[in-house]
PDB file of N, CA, C and O in Angstrom, chain B, residues numbered from 101:
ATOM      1  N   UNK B 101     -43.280  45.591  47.100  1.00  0.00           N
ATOM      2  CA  UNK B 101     -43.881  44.487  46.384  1.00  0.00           C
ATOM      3  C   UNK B 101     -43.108  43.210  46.743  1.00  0.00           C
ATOM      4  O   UNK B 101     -41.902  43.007  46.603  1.00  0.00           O
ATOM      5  N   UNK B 102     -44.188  42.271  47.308  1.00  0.00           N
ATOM      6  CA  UNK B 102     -43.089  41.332  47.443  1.00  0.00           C
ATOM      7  C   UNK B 102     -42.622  40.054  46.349  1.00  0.00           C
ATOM      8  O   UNK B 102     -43.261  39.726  45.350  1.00  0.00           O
ATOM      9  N   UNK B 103     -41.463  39.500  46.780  1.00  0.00           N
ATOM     10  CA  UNK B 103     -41.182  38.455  45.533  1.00  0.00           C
ATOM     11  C   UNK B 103     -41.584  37.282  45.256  1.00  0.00           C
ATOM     12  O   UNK B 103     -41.585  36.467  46.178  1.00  0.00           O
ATOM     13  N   UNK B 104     -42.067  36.833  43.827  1.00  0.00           N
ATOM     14  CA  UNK B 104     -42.866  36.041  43.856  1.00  0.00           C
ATOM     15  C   UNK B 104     -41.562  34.314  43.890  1.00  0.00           C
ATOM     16  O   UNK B 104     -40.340  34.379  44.029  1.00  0.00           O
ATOM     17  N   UNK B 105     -42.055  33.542  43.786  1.00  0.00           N
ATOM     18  CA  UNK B 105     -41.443  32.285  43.446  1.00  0.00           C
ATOM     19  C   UNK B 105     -41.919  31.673  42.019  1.00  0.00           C
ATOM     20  O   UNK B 105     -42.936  31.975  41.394  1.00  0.00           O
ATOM     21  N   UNK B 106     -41.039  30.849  41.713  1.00  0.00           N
ATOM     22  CA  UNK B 106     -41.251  30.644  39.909  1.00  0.00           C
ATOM     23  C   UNK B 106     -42.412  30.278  40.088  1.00  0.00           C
ATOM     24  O   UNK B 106     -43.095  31.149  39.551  1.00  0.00           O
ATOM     25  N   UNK B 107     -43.225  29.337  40.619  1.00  0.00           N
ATOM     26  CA  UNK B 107     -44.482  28.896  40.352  1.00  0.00           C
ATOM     27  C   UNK B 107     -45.348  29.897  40.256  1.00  0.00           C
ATOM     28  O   UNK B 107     -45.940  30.062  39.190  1.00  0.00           O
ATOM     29  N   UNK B 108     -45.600  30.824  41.457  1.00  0.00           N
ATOM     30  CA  UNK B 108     -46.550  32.258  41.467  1.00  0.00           C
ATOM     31  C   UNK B 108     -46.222  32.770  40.185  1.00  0.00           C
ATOM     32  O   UNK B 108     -47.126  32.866  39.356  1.00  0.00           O
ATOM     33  N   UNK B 109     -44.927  33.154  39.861  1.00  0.00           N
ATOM     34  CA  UNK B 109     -44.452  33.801  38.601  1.00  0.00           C
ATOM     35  C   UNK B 109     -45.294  33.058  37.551  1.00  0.00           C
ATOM     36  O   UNK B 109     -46.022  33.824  36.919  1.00  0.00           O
ATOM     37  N   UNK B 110     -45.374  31.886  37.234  1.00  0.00           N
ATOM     38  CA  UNK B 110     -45.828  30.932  36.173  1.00  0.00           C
ATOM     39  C   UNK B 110     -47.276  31.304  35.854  1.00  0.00           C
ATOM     40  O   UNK B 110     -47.637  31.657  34.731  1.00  0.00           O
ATOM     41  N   UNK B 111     -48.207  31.187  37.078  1.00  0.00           N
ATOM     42  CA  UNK B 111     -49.589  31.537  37.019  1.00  0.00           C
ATOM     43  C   UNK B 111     -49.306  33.146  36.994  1.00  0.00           C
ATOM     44  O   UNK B 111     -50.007  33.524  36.056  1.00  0.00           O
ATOM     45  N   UNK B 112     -48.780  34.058  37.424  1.00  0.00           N
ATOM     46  CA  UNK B 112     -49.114  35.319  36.749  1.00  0.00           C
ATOM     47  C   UNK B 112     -48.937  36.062  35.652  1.00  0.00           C
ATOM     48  O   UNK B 112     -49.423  37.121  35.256  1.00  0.00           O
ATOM     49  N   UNK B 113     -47.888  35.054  35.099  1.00  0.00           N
ATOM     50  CA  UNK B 113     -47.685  35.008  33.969  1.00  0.00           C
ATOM     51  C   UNK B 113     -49.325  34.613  32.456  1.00  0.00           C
ATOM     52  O   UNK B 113     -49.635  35.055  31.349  1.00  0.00           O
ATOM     53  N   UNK B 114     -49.740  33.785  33.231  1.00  0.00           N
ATOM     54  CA  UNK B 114     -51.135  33.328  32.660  1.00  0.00           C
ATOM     55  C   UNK B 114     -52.435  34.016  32.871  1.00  0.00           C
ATOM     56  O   UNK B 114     -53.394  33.839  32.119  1.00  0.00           O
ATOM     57  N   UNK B 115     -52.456  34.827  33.932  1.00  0.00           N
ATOM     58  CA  UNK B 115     -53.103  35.807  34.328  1.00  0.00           C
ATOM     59  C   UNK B 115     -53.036  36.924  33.073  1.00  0.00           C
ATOM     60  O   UNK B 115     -53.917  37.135  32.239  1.00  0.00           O
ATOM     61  N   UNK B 116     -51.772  37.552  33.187  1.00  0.00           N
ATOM     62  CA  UNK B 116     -51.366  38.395  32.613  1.00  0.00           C
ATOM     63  C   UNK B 116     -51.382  38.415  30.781  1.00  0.00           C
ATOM     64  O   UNK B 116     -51.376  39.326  29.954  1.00  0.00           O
ATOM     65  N   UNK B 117     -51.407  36.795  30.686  1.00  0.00           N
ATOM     66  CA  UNK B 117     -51.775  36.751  28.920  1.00  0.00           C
ATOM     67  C   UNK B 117     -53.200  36.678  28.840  1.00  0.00           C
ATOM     68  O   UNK B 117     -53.851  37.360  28.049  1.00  0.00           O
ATOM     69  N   UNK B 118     -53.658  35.921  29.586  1.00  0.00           N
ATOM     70  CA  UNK B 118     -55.428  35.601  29.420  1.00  0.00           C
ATOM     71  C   UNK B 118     -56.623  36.330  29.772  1.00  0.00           C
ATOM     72  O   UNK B 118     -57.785  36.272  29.372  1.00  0.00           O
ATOM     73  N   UNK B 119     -55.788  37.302  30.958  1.00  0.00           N
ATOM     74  CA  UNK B 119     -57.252  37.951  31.547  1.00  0.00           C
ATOM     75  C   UNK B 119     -57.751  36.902  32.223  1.00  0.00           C
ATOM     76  O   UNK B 119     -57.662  35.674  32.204  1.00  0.00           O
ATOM     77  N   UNK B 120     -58.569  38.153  33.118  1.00  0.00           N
ATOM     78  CA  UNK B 120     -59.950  37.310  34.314  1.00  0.00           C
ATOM     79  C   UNK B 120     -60.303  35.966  34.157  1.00  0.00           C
ATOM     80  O   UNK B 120     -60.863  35.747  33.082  1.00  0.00           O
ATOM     81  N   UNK B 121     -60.096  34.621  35.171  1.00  0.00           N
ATOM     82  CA  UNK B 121     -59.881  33.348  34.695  1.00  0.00           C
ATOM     83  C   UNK B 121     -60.126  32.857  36.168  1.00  0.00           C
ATOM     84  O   UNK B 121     -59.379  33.049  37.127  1.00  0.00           O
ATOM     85  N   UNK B 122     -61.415  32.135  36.151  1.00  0.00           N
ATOM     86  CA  UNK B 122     -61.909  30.980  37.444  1.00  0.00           C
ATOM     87  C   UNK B 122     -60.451  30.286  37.786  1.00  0.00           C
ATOM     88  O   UNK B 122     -59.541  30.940  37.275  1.00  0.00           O
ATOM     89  N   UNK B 123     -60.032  29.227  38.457  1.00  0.00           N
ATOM     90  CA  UNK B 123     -58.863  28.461  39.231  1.00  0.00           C
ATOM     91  C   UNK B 123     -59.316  27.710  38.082  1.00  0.00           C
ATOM     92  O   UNK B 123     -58.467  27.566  37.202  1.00  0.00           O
ATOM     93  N   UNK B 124     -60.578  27.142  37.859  1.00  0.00           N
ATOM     94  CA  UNK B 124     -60.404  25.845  36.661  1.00  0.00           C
ATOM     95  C   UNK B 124     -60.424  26.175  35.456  1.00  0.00           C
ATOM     96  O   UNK B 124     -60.377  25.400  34.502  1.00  0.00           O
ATOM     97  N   UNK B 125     -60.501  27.481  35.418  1.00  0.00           N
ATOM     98  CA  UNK B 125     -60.127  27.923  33.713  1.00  0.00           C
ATOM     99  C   UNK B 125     -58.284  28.110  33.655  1.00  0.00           C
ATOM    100  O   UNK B 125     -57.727  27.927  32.573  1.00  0.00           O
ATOM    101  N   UNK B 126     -57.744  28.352  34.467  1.00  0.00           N
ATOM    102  CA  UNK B 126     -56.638  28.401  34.725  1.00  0.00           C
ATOM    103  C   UNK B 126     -55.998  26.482  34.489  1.00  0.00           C
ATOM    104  O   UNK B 126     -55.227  26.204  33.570  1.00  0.00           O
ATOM    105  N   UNK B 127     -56.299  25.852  35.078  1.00  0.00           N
ATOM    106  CA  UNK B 127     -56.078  24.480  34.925  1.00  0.00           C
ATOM    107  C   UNK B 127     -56.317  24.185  34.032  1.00  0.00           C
ATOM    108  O   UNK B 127     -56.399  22.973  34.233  1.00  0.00           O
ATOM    109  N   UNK B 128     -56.621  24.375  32.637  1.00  0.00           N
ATOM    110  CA  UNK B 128     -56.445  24.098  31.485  1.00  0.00           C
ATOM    111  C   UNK B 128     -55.333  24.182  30.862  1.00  0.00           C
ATOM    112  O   UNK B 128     -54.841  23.361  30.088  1.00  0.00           O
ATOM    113  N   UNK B 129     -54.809  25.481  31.301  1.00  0.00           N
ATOM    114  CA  UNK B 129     -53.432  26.024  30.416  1.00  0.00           C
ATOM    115  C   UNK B 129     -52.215  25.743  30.857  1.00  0.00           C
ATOM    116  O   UNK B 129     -51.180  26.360  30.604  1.00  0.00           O
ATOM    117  N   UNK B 130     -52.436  24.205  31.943  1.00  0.00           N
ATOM    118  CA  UNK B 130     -51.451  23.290  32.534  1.00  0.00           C
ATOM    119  C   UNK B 130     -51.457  22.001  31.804  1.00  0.00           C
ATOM    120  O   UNK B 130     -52.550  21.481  32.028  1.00  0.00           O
ATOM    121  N   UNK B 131     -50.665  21.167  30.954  1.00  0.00           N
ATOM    122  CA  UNK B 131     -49.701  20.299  30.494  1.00  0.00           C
ATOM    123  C   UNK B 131     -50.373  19.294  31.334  1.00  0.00           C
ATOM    124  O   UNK B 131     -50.658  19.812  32.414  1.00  0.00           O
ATOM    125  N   UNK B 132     -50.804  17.844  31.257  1.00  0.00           N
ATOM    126  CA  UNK B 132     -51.369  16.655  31.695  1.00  0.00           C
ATOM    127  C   UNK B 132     -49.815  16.572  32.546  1.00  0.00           C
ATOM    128  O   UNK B 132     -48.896  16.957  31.824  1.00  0.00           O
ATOM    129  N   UNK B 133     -49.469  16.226  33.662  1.00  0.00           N
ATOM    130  CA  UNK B 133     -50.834  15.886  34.336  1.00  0.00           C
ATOM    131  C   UNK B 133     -50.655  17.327  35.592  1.00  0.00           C
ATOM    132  O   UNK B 133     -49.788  17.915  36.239  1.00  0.00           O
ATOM    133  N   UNK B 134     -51.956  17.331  35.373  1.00  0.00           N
ATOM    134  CA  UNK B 134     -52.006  18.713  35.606  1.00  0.00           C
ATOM    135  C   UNK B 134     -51.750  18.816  37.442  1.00  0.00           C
ATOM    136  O   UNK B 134     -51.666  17.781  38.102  1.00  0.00           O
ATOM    137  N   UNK B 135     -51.648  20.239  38.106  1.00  0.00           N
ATOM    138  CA  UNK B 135     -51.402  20.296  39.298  1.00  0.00           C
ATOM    139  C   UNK B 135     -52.943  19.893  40.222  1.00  0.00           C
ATOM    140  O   UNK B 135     -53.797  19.772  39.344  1.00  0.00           O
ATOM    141  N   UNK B 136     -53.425  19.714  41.233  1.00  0.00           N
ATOM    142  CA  UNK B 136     -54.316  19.584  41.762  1.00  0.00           C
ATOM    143  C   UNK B 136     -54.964  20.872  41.995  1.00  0.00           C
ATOM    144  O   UNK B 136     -54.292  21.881  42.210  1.00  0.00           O
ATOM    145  N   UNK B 137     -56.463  20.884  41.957  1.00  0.00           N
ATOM    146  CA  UNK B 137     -57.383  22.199  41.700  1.00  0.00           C
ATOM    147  C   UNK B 137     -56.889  22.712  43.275  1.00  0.00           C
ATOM    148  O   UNK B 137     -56.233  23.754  43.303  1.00  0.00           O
ATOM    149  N   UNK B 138     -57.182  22.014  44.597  1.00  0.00           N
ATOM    150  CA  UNK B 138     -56.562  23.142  44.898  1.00  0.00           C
ATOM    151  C   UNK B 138     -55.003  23.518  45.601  1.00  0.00           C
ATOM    152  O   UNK B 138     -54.726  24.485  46.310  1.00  0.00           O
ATOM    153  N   UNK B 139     -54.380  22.741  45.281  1.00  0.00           N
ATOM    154  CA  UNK B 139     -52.859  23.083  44.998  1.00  0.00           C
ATOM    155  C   UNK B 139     -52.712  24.425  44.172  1.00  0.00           C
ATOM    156  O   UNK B 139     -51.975  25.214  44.762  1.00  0.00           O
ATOM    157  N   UNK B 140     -53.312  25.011  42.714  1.00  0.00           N
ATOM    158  CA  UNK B 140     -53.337  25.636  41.871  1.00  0.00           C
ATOM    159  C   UNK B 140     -53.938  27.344  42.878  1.00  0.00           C
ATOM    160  O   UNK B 140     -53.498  28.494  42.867  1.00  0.00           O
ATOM    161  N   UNK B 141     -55.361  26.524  43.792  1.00  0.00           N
ATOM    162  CA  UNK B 141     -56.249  27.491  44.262  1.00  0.00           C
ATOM    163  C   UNK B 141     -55.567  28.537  45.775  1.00  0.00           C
ATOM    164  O   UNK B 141     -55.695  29.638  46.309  1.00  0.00           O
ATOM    165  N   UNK B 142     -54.867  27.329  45.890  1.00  0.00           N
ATOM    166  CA  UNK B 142     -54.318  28.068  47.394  1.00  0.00           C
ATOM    167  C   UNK B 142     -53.163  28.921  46.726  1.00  0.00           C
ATOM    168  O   UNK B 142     -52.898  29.925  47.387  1.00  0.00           O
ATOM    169  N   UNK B 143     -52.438  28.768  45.614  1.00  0.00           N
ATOM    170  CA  UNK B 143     -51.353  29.578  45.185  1.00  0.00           C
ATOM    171  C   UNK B 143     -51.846  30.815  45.101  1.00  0.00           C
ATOM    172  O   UNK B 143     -51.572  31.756  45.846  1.00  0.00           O
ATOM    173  N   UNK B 144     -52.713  30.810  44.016  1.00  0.00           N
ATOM    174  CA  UNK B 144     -53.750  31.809  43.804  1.00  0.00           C
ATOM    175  C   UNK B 144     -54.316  32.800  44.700  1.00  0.00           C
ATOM    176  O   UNK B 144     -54.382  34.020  44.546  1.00  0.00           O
ATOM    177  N   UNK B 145     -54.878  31.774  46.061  1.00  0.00           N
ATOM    178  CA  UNK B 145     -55.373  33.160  47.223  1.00  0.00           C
ATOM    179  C   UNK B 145     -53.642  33.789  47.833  1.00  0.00           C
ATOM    180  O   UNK B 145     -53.391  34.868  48.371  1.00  0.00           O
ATOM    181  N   UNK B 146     -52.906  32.901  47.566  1.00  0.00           N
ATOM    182  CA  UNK B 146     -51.616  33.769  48.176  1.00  0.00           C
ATOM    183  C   UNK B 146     -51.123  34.773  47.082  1.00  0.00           C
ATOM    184  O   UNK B 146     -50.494  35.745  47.501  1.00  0.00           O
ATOM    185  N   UNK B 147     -51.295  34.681  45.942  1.00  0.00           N
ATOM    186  CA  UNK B 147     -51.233  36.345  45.462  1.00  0.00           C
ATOM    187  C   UNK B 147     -52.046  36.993  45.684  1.00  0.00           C
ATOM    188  O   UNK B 147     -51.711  38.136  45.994  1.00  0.00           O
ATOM    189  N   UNK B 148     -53.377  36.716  45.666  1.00  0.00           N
ATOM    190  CA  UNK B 148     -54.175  37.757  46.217  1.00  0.00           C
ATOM    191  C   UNK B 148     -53.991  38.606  47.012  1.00  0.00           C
ATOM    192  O   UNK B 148     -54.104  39.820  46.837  1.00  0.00           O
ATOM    193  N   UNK B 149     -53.458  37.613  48.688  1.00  0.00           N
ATOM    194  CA  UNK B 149     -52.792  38.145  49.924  1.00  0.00           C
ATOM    195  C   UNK B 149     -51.642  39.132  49.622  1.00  0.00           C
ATOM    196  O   UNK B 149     -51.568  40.233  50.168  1.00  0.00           O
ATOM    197  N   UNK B 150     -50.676  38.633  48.644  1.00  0.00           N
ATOM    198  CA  UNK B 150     -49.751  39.539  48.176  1.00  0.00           C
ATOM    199  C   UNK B 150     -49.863  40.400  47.106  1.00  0.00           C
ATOM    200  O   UNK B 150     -49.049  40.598  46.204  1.00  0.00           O
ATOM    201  N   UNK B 151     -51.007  40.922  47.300  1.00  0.00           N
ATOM    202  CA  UNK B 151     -51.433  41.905  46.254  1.00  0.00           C
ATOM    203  C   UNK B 151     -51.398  42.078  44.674  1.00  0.00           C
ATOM    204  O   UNK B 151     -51.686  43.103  44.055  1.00  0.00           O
ATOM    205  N   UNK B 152     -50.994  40.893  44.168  1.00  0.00           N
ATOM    206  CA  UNK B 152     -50.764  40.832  42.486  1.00  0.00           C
ATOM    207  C   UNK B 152     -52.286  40.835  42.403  1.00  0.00           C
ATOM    208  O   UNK B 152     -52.670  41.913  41.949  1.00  0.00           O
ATOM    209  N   UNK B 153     -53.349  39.945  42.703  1.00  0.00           N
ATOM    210  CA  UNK B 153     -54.898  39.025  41.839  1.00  0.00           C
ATOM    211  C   UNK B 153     -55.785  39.854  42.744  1.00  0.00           C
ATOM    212  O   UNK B 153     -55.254  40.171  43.808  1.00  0.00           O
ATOM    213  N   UNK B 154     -56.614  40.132  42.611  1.00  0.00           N
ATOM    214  CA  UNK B 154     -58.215  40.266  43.331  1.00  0.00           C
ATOM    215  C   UNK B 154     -59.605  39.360  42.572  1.00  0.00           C
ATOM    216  O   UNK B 154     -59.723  38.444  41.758  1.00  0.00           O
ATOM    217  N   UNK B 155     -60.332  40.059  43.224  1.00  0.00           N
ATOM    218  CA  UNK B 155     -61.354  38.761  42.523  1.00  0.00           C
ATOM    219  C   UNK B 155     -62.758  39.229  42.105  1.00  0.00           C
ATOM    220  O   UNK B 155     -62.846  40.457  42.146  1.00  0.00           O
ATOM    221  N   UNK B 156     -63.682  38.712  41.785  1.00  0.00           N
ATOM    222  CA  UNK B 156     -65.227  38.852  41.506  1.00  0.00           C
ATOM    223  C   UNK B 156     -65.744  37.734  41.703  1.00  0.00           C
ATOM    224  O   UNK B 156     -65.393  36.660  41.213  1.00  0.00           O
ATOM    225  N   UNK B 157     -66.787  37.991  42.587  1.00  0.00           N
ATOM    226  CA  UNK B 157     -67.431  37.279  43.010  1.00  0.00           C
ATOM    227  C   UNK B 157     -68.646  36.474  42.166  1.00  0.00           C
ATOM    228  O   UNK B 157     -69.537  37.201  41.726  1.00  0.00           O
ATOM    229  N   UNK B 158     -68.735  35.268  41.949  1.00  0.00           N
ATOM    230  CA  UNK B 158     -69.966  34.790  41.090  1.00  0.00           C
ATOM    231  C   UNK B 158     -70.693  33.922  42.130  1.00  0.00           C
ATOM    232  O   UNK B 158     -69.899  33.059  42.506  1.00  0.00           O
ATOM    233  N   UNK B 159     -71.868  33.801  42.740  1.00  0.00           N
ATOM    234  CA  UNK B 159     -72.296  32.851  43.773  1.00  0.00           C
ATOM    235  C   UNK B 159     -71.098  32.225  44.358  1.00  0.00           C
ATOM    236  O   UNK B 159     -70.190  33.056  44.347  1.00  0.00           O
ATOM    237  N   UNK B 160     -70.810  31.374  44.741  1.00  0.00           N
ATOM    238  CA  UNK B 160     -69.594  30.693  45.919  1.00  0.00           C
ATOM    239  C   UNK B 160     -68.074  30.689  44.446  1.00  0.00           C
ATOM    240  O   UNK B 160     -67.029  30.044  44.529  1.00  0.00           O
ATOM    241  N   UNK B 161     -68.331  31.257  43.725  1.00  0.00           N
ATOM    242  CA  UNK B 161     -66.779  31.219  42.485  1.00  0.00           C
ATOM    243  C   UNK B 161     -66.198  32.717  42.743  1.00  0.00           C
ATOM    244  O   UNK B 161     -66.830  33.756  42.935  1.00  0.00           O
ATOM    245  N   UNK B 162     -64.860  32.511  42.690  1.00  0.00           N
ATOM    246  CA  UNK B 162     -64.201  33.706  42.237  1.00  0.00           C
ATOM    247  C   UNK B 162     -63.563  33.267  40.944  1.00  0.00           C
ATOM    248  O   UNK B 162     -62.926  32.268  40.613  1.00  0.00           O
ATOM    249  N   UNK B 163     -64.097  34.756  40.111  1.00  0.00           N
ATOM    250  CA  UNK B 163     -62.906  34.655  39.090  1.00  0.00           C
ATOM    251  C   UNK B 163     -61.785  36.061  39.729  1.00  0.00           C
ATOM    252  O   UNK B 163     -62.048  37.163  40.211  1.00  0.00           O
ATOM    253  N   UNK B 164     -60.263  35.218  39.383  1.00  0.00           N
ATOM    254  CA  UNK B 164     -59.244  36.223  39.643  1.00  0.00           C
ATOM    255  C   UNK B 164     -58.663  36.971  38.663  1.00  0.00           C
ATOM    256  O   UNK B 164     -58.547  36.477  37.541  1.00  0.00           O
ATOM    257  N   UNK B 165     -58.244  38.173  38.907  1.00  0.00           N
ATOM    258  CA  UNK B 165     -57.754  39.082  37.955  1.00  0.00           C
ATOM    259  C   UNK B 165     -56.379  40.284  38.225  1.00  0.00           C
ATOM    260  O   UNK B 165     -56.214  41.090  39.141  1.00  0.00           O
ATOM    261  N   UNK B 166     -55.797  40.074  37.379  1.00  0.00           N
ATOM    262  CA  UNK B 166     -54.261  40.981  37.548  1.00  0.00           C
ATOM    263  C   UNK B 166     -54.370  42.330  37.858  1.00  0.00           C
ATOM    264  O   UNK B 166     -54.623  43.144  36.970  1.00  0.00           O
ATOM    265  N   UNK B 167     -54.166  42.748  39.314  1.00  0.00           N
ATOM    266  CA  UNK B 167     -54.194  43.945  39.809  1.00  0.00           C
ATOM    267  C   UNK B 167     -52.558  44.725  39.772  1.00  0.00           C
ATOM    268  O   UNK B 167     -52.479  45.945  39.913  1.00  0.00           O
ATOM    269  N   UNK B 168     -51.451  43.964  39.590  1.00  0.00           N
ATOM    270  CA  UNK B 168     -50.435  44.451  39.398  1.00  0.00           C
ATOM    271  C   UNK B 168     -49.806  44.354  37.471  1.00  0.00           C
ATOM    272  O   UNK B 168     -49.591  43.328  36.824  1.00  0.00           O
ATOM    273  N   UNK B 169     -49.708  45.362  37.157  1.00  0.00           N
ATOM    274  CA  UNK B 169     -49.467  44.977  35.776  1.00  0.00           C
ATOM    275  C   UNK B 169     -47.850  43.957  35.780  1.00  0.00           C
ATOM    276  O   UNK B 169     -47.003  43.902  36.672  1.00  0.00           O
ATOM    277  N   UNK B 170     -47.880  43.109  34.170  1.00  0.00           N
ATOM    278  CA  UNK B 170     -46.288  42.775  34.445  1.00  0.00           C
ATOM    279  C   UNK B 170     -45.388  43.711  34.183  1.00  0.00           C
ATOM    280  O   UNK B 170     -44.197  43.476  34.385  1.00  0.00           O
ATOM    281  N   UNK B 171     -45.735  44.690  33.786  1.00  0.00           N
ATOM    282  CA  UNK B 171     -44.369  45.757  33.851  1.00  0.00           C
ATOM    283  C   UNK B 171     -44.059  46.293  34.731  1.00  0.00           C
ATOM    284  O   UNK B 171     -42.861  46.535  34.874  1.00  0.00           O
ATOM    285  N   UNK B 172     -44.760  46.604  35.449  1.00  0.00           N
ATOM    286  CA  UNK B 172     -45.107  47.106  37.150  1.00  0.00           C
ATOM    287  C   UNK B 172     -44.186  46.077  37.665  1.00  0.00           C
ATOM    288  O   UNK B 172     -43.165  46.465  38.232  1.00  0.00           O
ATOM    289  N   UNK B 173     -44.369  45.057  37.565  1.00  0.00           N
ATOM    290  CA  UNK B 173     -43.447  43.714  38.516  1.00  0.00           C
ATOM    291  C   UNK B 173     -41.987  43.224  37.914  1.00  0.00           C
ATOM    292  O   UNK B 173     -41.044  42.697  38.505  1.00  0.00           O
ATOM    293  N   UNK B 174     -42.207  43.744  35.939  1.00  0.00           N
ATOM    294  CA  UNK B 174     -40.728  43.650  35.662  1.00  0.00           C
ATOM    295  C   UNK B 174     -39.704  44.749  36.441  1.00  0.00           C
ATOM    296  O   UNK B 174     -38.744  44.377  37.116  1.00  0.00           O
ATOM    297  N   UNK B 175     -40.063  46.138  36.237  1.00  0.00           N
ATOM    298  CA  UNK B 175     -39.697  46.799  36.602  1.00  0.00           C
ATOM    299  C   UNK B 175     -39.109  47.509  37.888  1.00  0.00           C
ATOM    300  O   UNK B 175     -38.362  48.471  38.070  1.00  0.00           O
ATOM    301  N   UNK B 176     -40.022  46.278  38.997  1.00  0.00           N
ATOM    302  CA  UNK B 176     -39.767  46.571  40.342  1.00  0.00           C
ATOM    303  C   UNK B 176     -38.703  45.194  40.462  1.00  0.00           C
ATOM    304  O   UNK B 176     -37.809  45.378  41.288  1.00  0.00           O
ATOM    305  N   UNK B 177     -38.668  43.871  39.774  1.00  0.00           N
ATOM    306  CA  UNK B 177     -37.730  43.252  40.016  1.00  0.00           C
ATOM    307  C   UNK B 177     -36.627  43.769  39.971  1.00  0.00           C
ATOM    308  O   UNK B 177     -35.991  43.889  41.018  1.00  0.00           O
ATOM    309  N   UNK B 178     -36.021  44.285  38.558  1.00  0.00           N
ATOM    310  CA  UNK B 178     -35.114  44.506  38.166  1.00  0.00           C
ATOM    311  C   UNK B 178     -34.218  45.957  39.168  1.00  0.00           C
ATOM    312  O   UNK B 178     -33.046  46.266  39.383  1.00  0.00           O
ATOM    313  N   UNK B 179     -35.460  46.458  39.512  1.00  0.00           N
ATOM    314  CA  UNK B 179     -34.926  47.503  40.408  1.00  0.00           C
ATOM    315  C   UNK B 179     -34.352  47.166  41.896  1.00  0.00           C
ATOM    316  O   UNK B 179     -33.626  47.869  42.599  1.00  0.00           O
ATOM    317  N   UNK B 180     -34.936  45.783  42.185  1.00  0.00           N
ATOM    318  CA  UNK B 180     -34.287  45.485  43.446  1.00  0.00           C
ATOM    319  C   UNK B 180     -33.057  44.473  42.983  1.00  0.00           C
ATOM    320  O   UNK B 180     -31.996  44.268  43.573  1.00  0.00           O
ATOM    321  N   UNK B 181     -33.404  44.063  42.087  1.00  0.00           N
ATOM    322  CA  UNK B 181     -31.728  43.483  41.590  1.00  0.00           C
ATOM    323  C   UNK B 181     -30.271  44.604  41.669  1.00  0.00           C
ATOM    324  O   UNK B 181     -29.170  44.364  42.165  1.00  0.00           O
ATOM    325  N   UNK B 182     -30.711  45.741  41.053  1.00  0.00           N
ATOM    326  CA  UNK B 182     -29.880  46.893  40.869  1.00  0.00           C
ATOM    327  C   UNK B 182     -29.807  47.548  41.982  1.00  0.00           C
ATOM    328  O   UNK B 182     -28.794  48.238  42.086  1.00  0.00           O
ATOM    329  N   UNK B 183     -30.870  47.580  43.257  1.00  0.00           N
ATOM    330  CA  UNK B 183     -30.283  47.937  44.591  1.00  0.00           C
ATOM    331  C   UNK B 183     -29.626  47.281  45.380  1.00  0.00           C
ATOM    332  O   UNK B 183     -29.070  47.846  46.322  1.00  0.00           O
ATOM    333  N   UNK B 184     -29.520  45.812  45.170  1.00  0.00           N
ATOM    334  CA  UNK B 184     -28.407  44.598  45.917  1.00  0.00           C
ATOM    335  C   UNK B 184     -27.418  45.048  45.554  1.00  0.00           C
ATOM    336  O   UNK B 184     -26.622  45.420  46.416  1.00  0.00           O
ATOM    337  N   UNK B 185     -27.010  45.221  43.859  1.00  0.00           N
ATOM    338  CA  UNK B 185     -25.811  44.536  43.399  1.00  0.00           C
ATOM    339  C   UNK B 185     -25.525  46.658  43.645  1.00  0.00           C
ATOM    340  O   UNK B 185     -24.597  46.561  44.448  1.00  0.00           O
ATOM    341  N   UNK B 186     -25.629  47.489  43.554  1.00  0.00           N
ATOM    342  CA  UNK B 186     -25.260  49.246  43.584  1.00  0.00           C
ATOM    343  C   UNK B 186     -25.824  49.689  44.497  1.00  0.00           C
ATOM    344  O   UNK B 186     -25.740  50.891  44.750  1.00  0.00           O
TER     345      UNK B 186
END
């Protein structure tokens, strides 16, 4: 699994409380002034690529959705923390 960066972390974090969520339903639950739609969108297809999000298709929309649980990703962090440091 690979590692995310705080921002990816941030949106999967929002994933992970909200459920299945368009890029502009997601841009709501960003603080004025918000990031650019697709600044937000390209993050987004790069978890996809990295296997956390997949999607459903609505005519030309995807909504994305959490294919890796967060315990799944707490659990694999913490485990590569504990294989650096032992």
């Amino acid at each position: 699994m690979k590692k995310l960066t705080a921002k990816e972390e941030e949106i999967m974090r929002l994933y992970w409380e909200k459920g299945p969520m368009f890029v502009r339903e997601l841009l709501n639950y960003y603080p004025e002034p918000r990031p650019h739609f697709n600044t937000v969108s390209t993050m987004v297809r790069s978890l996809e690529a990295k296997g956390y999000l997949a999607h459903h298709s609505f005519g030309n929309s995807y909504q994305y959705y959490p294919i890796v649980s967060e315990e799944d990703y707490c659990r694999n962090t913490i485990k590569g923390a504990v294989s650096r440091y032992f």
